[in-house]
C-alpha positions as CSV (number, residue, x, y, z in Angstrom):
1,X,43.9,95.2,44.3
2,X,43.3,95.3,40.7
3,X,44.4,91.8,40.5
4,X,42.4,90.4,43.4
5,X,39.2,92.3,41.7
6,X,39.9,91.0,38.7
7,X,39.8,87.6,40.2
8,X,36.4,88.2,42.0
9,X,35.1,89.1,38.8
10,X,35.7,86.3,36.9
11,X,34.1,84.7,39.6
12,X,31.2,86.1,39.6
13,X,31.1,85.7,36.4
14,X,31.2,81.8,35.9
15,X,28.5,81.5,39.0
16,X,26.2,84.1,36.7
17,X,27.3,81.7,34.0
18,X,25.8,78.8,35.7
19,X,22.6,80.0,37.3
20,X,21.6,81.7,34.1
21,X,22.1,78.0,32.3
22,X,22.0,75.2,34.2
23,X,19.3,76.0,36.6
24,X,17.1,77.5,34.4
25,X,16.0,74.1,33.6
26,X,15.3,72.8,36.8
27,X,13.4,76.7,37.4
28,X,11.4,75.5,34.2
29,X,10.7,72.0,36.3
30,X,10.3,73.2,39.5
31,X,7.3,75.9,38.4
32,X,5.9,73.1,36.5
33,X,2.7,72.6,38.4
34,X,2.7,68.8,37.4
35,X,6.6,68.5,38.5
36,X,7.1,65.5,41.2
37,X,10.3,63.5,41.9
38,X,8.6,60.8,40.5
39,X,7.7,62.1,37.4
40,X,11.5,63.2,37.5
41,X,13.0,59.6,37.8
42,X,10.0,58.6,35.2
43,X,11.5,60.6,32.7
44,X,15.0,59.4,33.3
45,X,14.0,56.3,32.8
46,X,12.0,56.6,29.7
47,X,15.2,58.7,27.6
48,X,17.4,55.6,29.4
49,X,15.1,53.2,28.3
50,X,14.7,54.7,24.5
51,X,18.1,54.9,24.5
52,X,19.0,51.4,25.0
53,X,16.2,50.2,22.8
54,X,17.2,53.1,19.7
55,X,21.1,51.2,20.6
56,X,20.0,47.5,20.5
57,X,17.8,48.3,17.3
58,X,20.6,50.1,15.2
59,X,23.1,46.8,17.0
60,X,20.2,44.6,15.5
61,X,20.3,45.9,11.6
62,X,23.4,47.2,11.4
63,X,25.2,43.5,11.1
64,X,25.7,41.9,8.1
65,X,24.3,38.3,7.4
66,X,26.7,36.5,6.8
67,X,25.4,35.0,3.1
68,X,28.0,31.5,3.1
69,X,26.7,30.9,6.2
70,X,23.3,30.7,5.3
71,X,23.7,28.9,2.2
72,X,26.1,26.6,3.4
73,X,22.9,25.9,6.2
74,X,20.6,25.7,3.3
75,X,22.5,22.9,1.7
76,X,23.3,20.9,4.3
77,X,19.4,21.4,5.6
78,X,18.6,20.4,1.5
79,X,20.9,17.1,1.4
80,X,18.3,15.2,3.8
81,X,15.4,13.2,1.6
82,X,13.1,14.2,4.8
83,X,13.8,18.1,4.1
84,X,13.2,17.4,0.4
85,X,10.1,16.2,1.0
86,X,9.1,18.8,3.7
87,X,10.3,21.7,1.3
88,X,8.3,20.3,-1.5
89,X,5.2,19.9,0.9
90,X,5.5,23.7,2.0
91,X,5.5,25.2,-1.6
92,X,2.0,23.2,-2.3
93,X,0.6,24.2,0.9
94,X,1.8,27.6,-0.4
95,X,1.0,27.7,-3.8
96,X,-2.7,26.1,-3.2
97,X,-3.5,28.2,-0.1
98,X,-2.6,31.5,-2.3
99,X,-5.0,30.5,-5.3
100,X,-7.7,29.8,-2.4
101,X,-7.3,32.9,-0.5
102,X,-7.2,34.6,-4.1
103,X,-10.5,32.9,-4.7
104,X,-12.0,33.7,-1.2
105,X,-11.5,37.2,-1.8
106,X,-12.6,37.7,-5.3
107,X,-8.9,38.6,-6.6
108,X,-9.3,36.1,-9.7
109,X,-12.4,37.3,-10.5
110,X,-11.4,38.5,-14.1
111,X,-9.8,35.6,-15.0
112,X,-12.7,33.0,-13.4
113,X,-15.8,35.6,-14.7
114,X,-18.3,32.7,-14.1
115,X,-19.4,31.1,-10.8
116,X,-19.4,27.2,-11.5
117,X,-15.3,28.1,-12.7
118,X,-14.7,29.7,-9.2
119,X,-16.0,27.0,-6.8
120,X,-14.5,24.9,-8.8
121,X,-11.2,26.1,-8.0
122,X,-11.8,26.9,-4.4
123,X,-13.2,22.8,-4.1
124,X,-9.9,21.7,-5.8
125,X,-7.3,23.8,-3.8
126,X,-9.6,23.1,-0.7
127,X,-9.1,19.3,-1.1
128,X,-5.2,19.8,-1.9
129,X,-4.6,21.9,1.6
130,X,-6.8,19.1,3.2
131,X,-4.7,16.3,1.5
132,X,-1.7,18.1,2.3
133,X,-2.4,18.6,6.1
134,X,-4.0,14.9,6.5
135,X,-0.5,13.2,4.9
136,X,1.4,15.2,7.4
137,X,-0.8,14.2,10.3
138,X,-0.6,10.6,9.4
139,X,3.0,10.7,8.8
140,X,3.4,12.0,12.5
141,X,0.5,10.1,14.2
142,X,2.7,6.5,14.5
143,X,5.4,8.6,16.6
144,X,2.9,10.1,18.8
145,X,1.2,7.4,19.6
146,X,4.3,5.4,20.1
147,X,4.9,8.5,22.7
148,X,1.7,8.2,24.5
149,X,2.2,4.7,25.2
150,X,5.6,5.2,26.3
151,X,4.2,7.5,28.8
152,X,1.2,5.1,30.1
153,X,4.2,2.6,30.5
154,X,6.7,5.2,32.3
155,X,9.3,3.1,32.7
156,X,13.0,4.3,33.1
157,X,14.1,3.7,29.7
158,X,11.0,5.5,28.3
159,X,11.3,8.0,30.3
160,X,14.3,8.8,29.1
161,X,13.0,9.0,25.5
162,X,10.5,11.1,26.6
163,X,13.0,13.5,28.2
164,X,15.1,13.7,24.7
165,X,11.5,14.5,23.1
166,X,9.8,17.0,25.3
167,X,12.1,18.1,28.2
168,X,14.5,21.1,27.8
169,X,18.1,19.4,27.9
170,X,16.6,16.0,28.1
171,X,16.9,16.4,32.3
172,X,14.0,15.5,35.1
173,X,11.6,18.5,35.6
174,X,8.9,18.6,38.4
175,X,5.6,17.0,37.7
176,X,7.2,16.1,33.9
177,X,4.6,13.1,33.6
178,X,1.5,15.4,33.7
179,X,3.2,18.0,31.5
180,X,4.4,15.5,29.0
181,X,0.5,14.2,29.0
182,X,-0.7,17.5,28.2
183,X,1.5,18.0,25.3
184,X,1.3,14.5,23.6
185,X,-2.4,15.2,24.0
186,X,-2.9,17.9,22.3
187,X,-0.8,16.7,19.5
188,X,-3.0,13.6,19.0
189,X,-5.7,15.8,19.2
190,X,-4.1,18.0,16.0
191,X,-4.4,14.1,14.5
192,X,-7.7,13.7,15.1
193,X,-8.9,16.8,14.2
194,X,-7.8,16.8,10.9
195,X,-9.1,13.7,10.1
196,X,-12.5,14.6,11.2
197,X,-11.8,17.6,8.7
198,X,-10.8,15.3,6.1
199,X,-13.7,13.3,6.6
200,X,-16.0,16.8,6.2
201,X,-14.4,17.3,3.0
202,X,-14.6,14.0,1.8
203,X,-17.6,13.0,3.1
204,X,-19.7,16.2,1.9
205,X,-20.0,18.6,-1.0
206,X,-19.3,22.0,-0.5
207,X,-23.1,22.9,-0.7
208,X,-23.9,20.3,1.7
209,X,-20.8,20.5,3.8
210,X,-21.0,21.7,7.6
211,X,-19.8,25.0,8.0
212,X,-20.0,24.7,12.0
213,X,-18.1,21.2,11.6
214,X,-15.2,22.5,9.1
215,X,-15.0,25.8,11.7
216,X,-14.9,23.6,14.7
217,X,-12.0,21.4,13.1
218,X,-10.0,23.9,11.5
219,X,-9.9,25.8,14.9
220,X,-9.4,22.7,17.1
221,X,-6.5,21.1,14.1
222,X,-4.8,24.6,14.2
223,X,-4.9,25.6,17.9
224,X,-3.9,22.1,19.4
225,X,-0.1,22.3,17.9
226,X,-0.1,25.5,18.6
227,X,-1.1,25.2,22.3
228,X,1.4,22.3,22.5
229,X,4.9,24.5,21.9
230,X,3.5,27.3,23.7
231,X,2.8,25.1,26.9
232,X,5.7,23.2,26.5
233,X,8.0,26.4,26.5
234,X,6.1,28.3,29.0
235,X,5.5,25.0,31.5
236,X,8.1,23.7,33.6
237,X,9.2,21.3,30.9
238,X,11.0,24.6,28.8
239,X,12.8,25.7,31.7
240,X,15.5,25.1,33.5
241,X,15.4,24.4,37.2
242,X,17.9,23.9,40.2
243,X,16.6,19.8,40.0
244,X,17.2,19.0,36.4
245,X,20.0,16.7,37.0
246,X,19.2,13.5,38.3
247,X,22.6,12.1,39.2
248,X,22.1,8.6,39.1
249,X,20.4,8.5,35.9
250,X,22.8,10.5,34.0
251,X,26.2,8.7,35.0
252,X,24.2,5.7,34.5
253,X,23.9,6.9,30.7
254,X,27.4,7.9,30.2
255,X,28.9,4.7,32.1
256,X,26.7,1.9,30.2
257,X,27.3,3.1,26.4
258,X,30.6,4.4,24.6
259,X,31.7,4.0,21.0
260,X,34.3,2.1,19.2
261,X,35.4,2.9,16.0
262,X,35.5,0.1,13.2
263,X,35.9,-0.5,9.4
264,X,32.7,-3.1,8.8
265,X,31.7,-3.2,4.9
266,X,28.2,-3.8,2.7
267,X,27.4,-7.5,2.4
268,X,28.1,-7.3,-1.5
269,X,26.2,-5.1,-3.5
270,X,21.8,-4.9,-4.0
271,X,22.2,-7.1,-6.6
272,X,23.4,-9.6,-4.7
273,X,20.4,-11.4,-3.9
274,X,21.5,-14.9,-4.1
275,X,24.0,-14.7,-1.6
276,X,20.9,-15.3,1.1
277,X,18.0,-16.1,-1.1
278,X,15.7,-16.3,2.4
279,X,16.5,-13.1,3.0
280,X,15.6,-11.6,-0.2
281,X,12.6,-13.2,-0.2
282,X,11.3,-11.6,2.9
283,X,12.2,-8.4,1.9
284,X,10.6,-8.9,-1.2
285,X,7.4,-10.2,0.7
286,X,7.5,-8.7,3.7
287,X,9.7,-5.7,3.0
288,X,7.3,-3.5,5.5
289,X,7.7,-5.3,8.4
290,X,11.7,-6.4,7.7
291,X,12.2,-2.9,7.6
292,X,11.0,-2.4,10.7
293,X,12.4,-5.2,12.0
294,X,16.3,-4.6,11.0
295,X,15.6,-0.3,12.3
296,X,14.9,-1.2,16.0
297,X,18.0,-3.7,15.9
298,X,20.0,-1.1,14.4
299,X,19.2,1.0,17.0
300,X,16.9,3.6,15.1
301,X,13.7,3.6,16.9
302,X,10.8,1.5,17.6
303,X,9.8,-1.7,14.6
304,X,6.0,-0.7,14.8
305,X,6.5,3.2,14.2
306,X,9.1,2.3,11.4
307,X,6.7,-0.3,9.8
308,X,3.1,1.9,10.1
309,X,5.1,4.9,8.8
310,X,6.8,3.5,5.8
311,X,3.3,2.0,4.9
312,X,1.9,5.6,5.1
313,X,4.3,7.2,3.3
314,X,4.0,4.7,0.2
315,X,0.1,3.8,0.0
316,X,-1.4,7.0,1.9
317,X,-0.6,9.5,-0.6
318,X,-2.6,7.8,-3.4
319,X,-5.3,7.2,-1.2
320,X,-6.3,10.6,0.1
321,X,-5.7,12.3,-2.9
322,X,-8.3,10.0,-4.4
323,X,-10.5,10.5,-2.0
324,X,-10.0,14.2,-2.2
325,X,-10.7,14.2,-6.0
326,X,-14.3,12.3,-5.3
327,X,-15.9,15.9,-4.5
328,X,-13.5,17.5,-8.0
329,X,-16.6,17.7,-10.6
330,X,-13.8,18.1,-13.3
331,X,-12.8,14.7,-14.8
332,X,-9.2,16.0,-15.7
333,X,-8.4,17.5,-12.4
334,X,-9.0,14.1,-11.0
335,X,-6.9,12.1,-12.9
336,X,-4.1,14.5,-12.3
337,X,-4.8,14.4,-8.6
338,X,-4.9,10.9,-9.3
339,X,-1.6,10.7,-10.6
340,X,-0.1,13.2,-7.7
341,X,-1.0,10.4,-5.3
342,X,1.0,7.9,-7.5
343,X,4.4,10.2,-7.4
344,X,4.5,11.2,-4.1
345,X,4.1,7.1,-3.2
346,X,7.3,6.6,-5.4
347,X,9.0,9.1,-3.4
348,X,7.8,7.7,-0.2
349,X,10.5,4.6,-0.7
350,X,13.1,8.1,-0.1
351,X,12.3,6.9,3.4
352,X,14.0,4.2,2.8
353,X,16.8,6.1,1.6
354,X,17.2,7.8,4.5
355,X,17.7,5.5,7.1
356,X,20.0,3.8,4.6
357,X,22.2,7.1,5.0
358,X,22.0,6.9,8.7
359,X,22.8,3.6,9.2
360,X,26.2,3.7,6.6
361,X,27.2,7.1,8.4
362,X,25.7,5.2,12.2
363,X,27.8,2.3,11.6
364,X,30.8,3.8,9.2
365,X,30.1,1.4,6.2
366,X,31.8,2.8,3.0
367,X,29.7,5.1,0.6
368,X,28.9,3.2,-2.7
369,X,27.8,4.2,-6.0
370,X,28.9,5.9,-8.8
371,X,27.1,9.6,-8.3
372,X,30.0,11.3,-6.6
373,X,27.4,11.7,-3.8
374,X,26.8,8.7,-1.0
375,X,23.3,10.1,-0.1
376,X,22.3,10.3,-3.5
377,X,23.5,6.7,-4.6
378,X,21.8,6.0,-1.2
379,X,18.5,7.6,-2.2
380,X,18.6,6.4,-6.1
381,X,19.3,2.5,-4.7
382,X,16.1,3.0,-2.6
383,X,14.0,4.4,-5.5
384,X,15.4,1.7,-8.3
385,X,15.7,-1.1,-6.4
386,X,14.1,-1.0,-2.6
387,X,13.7,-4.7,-2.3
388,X,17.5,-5.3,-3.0
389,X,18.6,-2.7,-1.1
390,X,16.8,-3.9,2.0
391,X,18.0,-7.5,1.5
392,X,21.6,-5.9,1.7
393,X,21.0,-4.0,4.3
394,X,19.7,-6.8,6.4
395,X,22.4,-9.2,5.1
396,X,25.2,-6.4,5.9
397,X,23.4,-6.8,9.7
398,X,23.7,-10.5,9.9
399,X,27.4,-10.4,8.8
400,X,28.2,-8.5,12.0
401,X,27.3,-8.3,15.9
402,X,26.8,-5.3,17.8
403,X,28.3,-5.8,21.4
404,X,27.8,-4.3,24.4
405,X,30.4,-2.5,26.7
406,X,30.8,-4.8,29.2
407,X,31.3,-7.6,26.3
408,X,28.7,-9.4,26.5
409,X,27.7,-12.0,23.9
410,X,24.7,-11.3,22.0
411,X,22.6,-13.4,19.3
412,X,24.1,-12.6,16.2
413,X,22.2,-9.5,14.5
414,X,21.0,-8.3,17.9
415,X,21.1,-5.2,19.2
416,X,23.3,-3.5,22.2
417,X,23.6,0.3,21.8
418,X,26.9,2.0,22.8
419,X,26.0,5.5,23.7
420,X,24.3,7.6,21.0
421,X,26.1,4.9,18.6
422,X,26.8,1.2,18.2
423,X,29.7,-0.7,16.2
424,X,29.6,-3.2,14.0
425,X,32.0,-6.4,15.3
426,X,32.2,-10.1,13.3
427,X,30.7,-13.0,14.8
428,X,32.1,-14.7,17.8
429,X,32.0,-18.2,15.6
430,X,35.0,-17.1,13.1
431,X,38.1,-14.6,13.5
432,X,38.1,-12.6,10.7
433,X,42.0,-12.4,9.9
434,X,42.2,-8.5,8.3
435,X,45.1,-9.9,6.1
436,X,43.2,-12.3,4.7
437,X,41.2,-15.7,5.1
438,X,39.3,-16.8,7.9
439,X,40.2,-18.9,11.2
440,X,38.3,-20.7,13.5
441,X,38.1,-19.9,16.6
């Protein structure tokens, strides 16, 4: 009996246990005047909810960045003469834009105590950020034009450069031709816009100067770009749909090109210029247009886009920043903007340089020079000596044919892409004997 009681009582015990704790709660909720079942699942959901956000957060920052990866990114991001020149163009854009918005807001006032000392500073920094912006609108405009007649011509091969440029995995996306107009669009309008800004800036003095016109262009220049990534992410053409694929397109891709792998070499050295004396000539002459000439037979793009931008990147420099020091009152400050245009046009021939890698690295040609680094000696050849290394380059192109798949014969020098790459194979009129000497076919 005793035991049986004993038994009950602990019982009774563990069920006062649990209505004294567990429900009291849910008394608490239930007397609640606002209490609902829905309110009851809200709050679930919200402590869920902060819970997996409070986890993902403390996920987020607790890792640890991985410091050799980044720099090892930074350098290889570094090594490109392109990259050079874009991370040199964003610490002017910085360093000017912070002395303006220092200006604006009357930050330098003790060190610029008199009026006529700060508009001067806001016109020159004004005129840098507008030379700045118009140099990287021109560099781009030849590209974006070359796109928007690509897509007036729509045909199959365009297409599929259009694809590669706009198109999320380079596949067919409904209605892609009306997209793609919107977006190459607005980019040429971001082109146009900033020249009419430039012109404003040129054109006037800052008393005389349009403030509606400079608002107008500013908004119009910044918003364009801007509109273009977000419509191209948000529109059909940034997602991915059950249609992408287009069957017959793509194994018609992968079944015309493929890659061999060869051993080709320079055609001498840059100095060797007498080895086709016509050659150098025309590069000497007509270096602009040979250059854009021997790209689109490598196989690197269109002649016209690689002929208008080379000129831009060597003769627009000293040409804007003139024109941006016309409105500089200080005599100094435009020499010196003078002689800004000047350098960056010497370091425009770095375009030069660069295709120079990616045709040795394209093609396999051995690295030359004697800086331990190929892109460097690439780079400095372009720099000391662009007319000879042009003539070489073209020569080294002459020595060789590029053939297609199927082995068909091609003019010498012509161009028949394998895939992403091409190869570089001796002309069909001698056998190149890789012991030694030469035999006629």
């Amino acid at each position: 009996m005793s035991e049986n009681g004993g038994v009950e009582d602990e019982e009774s015990n563990k069920s006062k246990l649990k209505t004294s704790t567990i429900p009291h709660t849910k008394d608490t909720q239930i007397h609640d005047s606002n209490f609902s079942p829905s309110n009851l699942s809200s709050l679930n959901l919200q402590q869920i909810t902060n819970k997996s956000c409070s986890h993902g957060f403390h996920k987020i920052f607790s890792r640890k960045l991985d410091r050799k990866l980044l720099q090892n990114m930074a350098r290889e991001w570094i090594k490109s003469p392109i990259n050079i020149l874009l991370f040199i163009w964003i610490i002017c854009v910085t360093i000017s834009g912070a002395i303006l918005f220092l200006v604006m807001t009357g930050m330098l006032n003790h060190l610029l105590p008199q009026k006529h000392q700060r508009e001067t500073w806001f016109e020159v920094n004004n005129q840098i950020l507008n030379a700045l912006f118009t140099l990287i609108c021109l560099y781009h405009h030849p590209h974006r034009l070359h796109n928007l007649i690509l897509l007036l011509k729509w045909k199959p091969q365009d297409v599929l450069i259009l694809r590669k440029l706009y198109s999320k995995n380079g596949t067919h996306k409904p209605h892609e031709r009306a997209h793609m107009a919107v977006v190459i669009s607005l980019l040429n309008l971001n082109c146009f816009a900033q020249y009419a800004l430039c012109g404003l800036n040129v054109g006037y003095t800052r008393s005389k100067r349009p403030a509606i016109g400079v608002a107008i262009t500013i908004a119009v220049a910044i918003a364009a770009p801007v509109t273009a990534a977000v419509y191209t992410i948000l529109s059909p053409l940034g997602k991915i749909h059950s249609s992408d694929t287009s069957p017959d397109e793509e194994s018609q891709i992968e079944s015309t090109f493929s890659f061999s792998e060869t051993n080709p070499k320079w055609s001498g050295t840059p100095l060797d210029i007498w080895d086709d004396i016509s050659v150098t000539y025309l590069s000497l002459f007509c270096g602009f247009c040979v250059f854009g000439w021997n790209m689109e037979r490598l196989g690197f793009g269109n002649m016209y886009v690689h002929t208008a931008t080379f000129l831009l990147f060597c003769f627009a420099p000293f040409l804007v920043f003139s024109m941006a020091a016309s409105n500089v009152g200080s005599e100094i400050v435009r020499e010196v903007l003078g002689m800004i245009g000047v350098v960056l046009c010497v370091f425009g021939l770095l375009y030069g340089g660069f295709w120079r890698i990616q045709m040795r690295k394209r093609y396999n040609l051995p690295a030359t020079g004697c800086f331990g680094k190929p892109d460097v000696s690439d780079c400095v050849s372009w720099l000391f000596c662009c007319w000879c290394s042009l003539a070489q380059e073209v020569r080294t192109a002459n020595l060789y044919e590029i053939v297609e798949e199927n082995g068909r014969e091609n003019r010498e020098g012509d161009l028949c892409l394998r895939g992403r790459e091409a190869i570089l194979e001796p002309p069909f009129g001698c056998f190149v004997n890789r012991e030694g000497g030469e035999e006629d076919i």
